[in-house]
C-alpha positions in Angstrom: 19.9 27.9 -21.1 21.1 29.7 -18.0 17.8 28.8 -16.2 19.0 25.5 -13.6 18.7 22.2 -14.8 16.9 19.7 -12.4 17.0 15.8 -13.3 13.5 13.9 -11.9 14.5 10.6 -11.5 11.5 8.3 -12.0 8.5 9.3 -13.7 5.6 7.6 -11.7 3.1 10.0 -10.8 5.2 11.9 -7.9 7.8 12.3 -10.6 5.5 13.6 -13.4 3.8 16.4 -11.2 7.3 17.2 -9.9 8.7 17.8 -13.5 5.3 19.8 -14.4 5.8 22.3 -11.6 9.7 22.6 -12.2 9.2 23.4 -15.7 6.0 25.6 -15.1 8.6 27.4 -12.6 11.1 28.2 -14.6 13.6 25.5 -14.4 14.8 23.2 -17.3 14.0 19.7 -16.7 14.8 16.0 -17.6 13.3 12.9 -16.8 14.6 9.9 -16.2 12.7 6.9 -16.7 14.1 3.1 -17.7 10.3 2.2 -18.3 7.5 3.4 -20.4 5.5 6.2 -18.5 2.4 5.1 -16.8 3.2 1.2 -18.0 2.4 -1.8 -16.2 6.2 -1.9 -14.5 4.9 1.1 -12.3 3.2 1.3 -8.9 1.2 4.3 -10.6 -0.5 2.0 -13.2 -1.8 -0.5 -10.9 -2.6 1.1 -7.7 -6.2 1.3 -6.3 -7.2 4.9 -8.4 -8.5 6.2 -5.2 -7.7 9.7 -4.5 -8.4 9.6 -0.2 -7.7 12.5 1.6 -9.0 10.4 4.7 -5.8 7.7 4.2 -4.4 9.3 7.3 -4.0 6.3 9.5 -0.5 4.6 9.5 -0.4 0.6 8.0 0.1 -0.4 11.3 -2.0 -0.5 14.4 -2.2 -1.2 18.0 -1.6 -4.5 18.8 -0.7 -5.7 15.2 2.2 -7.5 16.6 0.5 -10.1 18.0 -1.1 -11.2 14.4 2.2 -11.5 13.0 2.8 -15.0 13.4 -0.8 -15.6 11.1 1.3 -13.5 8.7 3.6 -15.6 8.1 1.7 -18.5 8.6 -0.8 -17.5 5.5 1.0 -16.7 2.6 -2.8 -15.5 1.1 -3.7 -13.3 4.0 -4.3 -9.5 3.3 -1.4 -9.3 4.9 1.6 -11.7 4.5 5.2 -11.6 4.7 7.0 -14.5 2.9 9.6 -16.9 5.2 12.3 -16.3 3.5 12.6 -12.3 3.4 11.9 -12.4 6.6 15.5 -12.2 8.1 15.8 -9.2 5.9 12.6 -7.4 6.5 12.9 -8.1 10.4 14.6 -4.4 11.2 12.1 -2.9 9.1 9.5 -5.1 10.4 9.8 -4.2 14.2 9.8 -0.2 13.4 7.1 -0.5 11.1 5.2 -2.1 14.2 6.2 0.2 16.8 5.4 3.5 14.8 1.6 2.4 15.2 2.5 1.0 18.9 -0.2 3.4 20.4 -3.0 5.6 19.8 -0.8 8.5 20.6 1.3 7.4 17.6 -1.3 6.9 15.3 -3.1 10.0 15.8 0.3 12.0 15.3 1.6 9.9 12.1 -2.3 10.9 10.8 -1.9 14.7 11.8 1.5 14.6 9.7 -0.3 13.2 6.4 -3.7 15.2 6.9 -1.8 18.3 5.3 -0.4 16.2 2.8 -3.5 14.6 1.3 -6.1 17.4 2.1 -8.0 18.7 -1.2 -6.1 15.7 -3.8 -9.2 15.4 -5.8 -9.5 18.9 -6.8 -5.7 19.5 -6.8 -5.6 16.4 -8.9 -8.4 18.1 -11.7 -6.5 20.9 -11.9 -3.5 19.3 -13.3 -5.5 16.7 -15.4 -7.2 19.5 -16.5 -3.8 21.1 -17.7 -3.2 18.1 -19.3 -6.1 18.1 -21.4 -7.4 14.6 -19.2 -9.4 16.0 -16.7 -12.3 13.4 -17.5 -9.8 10.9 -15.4 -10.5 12.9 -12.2 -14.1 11.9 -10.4 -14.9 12.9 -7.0 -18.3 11.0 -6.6 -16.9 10.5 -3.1 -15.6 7.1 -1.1 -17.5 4.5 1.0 -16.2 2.0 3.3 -19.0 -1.0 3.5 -19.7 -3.4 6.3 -22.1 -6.0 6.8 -22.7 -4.0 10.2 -22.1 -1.9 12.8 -20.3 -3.9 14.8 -17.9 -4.5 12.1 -17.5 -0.3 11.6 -16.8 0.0 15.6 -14.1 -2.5 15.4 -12.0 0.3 13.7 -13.0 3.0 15.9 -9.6 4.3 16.7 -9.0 4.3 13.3 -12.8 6.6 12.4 -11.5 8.7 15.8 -8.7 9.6 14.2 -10.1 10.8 11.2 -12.4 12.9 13.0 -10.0 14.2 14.8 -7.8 15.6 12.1 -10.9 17.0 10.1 -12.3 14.2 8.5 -16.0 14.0 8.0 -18.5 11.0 7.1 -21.6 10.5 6.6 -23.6 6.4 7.9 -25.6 4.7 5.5 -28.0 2.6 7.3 -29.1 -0.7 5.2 -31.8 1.2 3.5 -29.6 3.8 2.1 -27.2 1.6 1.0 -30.0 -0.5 -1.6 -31.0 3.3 -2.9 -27.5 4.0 -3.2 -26.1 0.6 -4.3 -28.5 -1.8 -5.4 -26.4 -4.5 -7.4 -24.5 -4.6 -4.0 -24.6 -7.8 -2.1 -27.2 -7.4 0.5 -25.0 -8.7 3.3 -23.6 -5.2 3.8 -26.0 -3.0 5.6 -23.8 -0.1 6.4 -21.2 2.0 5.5 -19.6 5.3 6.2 -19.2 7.7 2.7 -16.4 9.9 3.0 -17.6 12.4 0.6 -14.2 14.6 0.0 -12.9 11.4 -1.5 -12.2 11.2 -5.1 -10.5 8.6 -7.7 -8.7 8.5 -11.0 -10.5 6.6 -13.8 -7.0 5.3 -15.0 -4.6 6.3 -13.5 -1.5 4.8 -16.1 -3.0 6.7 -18.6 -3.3 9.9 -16.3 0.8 9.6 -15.7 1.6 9.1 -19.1 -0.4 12.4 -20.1 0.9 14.5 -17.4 4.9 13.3 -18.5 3.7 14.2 -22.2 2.3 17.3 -21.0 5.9 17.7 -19.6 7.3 17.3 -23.1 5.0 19.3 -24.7 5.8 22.1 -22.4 9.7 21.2 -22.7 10.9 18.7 -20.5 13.5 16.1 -22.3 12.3 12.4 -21.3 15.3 10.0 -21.8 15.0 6.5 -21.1 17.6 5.1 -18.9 18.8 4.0 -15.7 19.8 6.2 -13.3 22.7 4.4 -11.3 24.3 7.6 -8.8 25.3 10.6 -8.8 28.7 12.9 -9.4 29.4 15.6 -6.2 31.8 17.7 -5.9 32.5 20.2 -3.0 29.4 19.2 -1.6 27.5 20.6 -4.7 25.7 18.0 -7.4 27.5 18.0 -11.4 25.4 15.2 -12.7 23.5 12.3 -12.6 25.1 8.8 -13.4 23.2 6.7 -15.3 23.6 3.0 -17.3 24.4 5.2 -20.6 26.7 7.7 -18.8 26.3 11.1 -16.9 23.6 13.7 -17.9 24.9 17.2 -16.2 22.8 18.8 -14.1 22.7 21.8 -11.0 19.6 19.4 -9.0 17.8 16.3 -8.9 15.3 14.9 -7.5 15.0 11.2 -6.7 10.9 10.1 -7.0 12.3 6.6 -7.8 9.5 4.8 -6.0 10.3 1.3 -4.6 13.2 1.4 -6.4 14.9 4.8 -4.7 16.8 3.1 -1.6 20.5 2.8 -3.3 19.8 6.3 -5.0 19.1 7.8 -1.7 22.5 6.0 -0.1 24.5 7.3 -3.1 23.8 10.8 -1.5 24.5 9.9 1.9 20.8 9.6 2.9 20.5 5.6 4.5 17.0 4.8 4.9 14.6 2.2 5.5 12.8 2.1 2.1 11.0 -1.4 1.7 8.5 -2.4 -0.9 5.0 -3.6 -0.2 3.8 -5.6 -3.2 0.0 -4.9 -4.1 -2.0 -6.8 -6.2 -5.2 -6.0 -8.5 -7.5 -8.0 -10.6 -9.6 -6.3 -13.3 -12.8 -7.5 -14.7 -13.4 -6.4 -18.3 -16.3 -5.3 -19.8 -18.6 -5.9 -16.1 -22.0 -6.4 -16.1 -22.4 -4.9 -13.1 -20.6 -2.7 -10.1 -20.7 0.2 -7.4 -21.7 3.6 -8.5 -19.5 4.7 -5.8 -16.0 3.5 -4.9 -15.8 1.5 -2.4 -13.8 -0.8 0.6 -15.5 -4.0 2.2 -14.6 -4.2 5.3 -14.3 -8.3 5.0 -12.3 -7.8 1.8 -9.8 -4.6 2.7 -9.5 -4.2 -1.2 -10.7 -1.1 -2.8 -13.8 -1.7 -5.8 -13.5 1.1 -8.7 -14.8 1.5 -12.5 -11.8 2.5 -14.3 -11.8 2.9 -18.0 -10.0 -0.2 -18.4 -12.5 -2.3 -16.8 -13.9 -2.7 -12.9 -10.6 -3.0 -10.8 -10.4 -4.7 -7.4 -6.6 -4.0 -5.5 -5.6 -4.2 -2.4 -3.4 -6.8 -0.7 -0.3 -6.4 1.2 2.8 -9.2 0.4 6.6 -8.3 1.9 9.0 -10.2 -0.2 11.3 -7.9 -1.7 11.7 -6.8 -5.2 12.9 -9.9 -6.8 10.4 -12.8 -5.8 8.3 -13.9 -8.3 4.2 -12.6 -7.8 2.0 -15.0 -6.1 -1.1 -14.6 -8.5 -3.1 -16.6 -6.3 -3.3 -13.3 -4.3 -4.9 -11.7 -7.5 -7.5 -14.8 -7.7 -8.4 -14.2 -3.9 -9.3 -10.3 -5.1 -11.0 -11.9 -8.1 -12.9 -14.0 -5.8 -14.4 -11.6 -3.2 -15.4 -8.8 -6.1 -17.8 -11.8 -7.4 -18.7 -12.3 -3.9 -19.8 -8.7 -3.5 -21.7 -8.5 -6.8 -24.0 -11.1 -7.1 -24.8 -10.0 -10.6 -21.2 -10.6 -12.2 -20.8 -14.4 -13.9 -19.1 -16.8 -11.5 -17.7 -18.6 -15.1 -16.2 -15.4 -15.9 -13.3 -16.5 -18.8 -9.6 -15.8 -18.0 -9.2 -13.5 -21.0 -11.7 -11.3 -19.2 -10.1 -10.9 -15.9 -6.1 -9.1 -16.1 -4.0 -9.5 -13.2 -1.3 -7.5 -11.9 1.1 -6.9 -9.4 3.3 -3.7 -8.4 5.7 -2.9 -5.2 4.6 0.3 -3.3 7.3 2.2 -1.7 6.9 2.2 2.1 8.7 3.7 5.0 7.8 1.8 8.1 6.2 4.4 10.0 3.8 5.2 7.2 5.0 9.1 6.5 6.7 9.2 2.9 10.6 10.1 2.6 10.7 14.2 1.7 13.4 16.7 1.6 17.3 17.5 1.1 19.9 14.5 0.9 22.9 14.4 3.5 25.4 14.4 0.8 24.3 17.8 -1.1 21.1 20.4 -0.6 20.7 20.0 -4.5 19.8 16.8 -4.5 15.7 16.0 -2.8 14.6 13.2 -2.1 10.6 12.6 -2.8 9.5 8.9 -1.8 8.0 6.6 0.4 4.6 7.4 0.2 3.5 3.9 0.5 -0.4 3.3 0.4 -0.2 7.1 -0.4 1.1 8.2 -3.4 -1.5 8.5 -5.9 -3.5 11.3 -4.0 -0.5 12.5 -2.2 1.7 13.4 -5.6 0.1 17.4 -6.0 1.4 18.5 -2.5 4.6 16.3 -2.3 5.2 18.4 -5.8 4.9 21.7 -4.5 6.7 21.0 -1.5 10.1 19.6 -4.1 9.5 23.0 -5.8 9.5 25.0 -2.7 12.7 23.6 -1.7 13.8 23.4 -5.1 13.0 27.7 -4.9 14.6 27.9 -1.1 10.7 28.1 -0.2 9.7 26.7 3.6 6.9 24.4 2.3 3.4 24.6 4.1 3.9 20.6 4.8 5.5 19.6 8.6 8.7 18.5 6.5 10.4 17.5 10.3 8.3 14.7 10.1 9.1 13.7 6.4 12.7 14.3 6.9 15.4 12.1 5.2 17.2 11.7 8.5 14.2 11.0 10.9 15.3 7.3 11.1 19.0 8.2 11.4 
């Protein structure tokens, strides 16, 4: 009982791993979580299941401000940002678009997150593996798809980047894609296979054995809210939540989309927003890729899961509260049939599950990690944005090495709390 106590606020996938380590570290630990673990309220049940070291390149670009007006003018566009959050969103809006203004910028937000997502599918075995699920993790590799060349060289700043932090390909002409996937649509004649990527078979059920794992191995999981925090003389006494305080010497908020007031009850004041993805999942397909994979025309990522074959991708800013627009879903629906031919184009609604989730984003596409201003014992570990899946194994050992006054490997200066201050 004299070992510290650290309280894990959240218990997506950046909060599971986090309470592993801790507890495999010598610390006592409790999560909180309101929701089930790995159930469909969480960003980690729905996401995309792709483990991509290569997701180095910030959500915005070069020039994206001058498509913003088509974002707001199509509410189904890949990317959309609803009317009326838009006075709201506008502050985070304009830095999220200046943090990709340039090349320069892009290059060093991707030389910030190469560290951070370098290795995920083997880091990921390892703790599947410890978890008695390591079946979940695959690394058959990643490939983008493109009906050509052309397409692939209109995001060659994005492919120069990559190769400039480390990041290897290899082109399929049209040839290799039939050997490779022959169920494919035909219209695509090339892609790039990334073959360091990996992907998570499911990943709801991958969180929810990694936070039983956490049981097993002694972490209390108590369901409940948490709603602040108690400090005194600068130093953390417990964590508030809806059912009262649970005592405590650290915490750690990994709160997702939901961790901006939870950050500001510490002092930290930053510019969390959610970016609400969709998926749509086709049960029991008849057909599908043998690798993962991206059309360029779609921007949605294609996946076998053991739930069914899972298209997700889409990007809608409209807060937490607005009600999902599941045409959105349909649209992903839509282009997976387009893709391949040999699924049913009368394919019954009980068939096909839809789902939307808010990712937590930071608007210059690096997640949120390290001490609040209020107290050093309490870490914030958030943000991660299009990210977090493959990114949870290092963002875990980084929370431990400042949870063990450790300098952690990662370029923390750039994940800092108070970078936006």
């Amino acid at each position: 009982m004299s070992a510290p106590h650290v309280v894990v606020i959240g218990a997506g996938i950046i909060g599971a791993a986090t309470a592993l380590g801790a507890l495999r570290e010598g610390f006592r630990v409790t999560v909180l979580e309101p929701g089930e673990p790995g159930g469909e309220q969480a960003a980690s049940y729905g996401n995309g299941c792709w483990l991509s070291p290569m997701s180095v390149i910030p959500p915005a670009g070069p020039g994206l401000w001058k498509k913003v007006p088509g974002f707001l003018a199509d509410p189904l566009g890949p990317l959309a940002i609803r009317w009326s959050y838009l006075p709201k969103v506008l502050p985070w809006l304009a830095r999220y678009l200046w943090a990709g203004w340039t090349e320069a910028k892009v290059l060093r937000a991707a030389q910030a997150l190469r560290p951070l997502l370098v290795d995920a599918p083997a880091l990921h075995r390892e703790l599947a593996e410890s978890a008695g699920v390591g079946h979940l993790i695959e690394r058959r590799g990643l490939v983008y798809i493109y009906e050509n060349r052309e397409q692939f060289e209109r995001e060659a700043l994005a492919w120069r980047v990559r190769r400039q932090v480390g990041i290897e390909w290899l082109e399929l002409d049209a040839d290799e894609m039939r050997q490779r996937e022959p169920e494919l649509d035909r219209r695509y004649a090339f892609g790039a296979l990334v073959e360091e990527g990996g992907h998570c078979r499911d990943p709801g059920a991958y969180v929810a054995a990694l936070v039983a794992q956490a049981q097993a191995e002694g972490a209390a999981l108590q369901q409940a809210r948490a709603t602040g925090f108690r400090v005194e003389g600068g130093r953390l006494k417990a964590v508030r939540t809806e059912g009262g305080e649970v005592a405590c010497d650290r915490a750690v908020i990994c709160a997702g989309a939901h961790s901006k007031a939870l950050a500001a009850a510490v002092g930290s004041r930053v510019p969390l927003e959610t970016e609400r993805g969709y998926h749509a999942m086709v049960q029991d397909a008849e057909v599908g890729p043998r690798t993962p994979m991206m059309p360029y025309d779609g921007k949605m990522s294609i996946t076998w899961t053991d739930r069914g074959l899972r298209c997700a991708g889409q990007v809608e800013i409209a807060g937490l509260e607005a009600a999902p627009n599941w045409k959105r879903a349909e649209i992903l629906r839509d282009h997976l049939l387009r893709s391949f031919p040999g699924l049913p184009r009368d394919l019954p609604a009980e068939r096909v599950k839809v789902w939307m989730g808010h990712r937590p984003s930071m608007p210059d596409g690096l997640p949120c990690m390290g001490r609040s201003a209020a107290t050093p014992d309490v870490l914030l570990a958030f943000g991660h944005g299009h990210v977090g899946l493959v990114a949870a194994p290092r963002t875990a050992r980084a929370v431990l090495d400042l949870l063990q006054e450790r300098q952690p490997a990662l370029p923390m200066e750039r994940f800092s709390p108070s970078r936006f201050a």
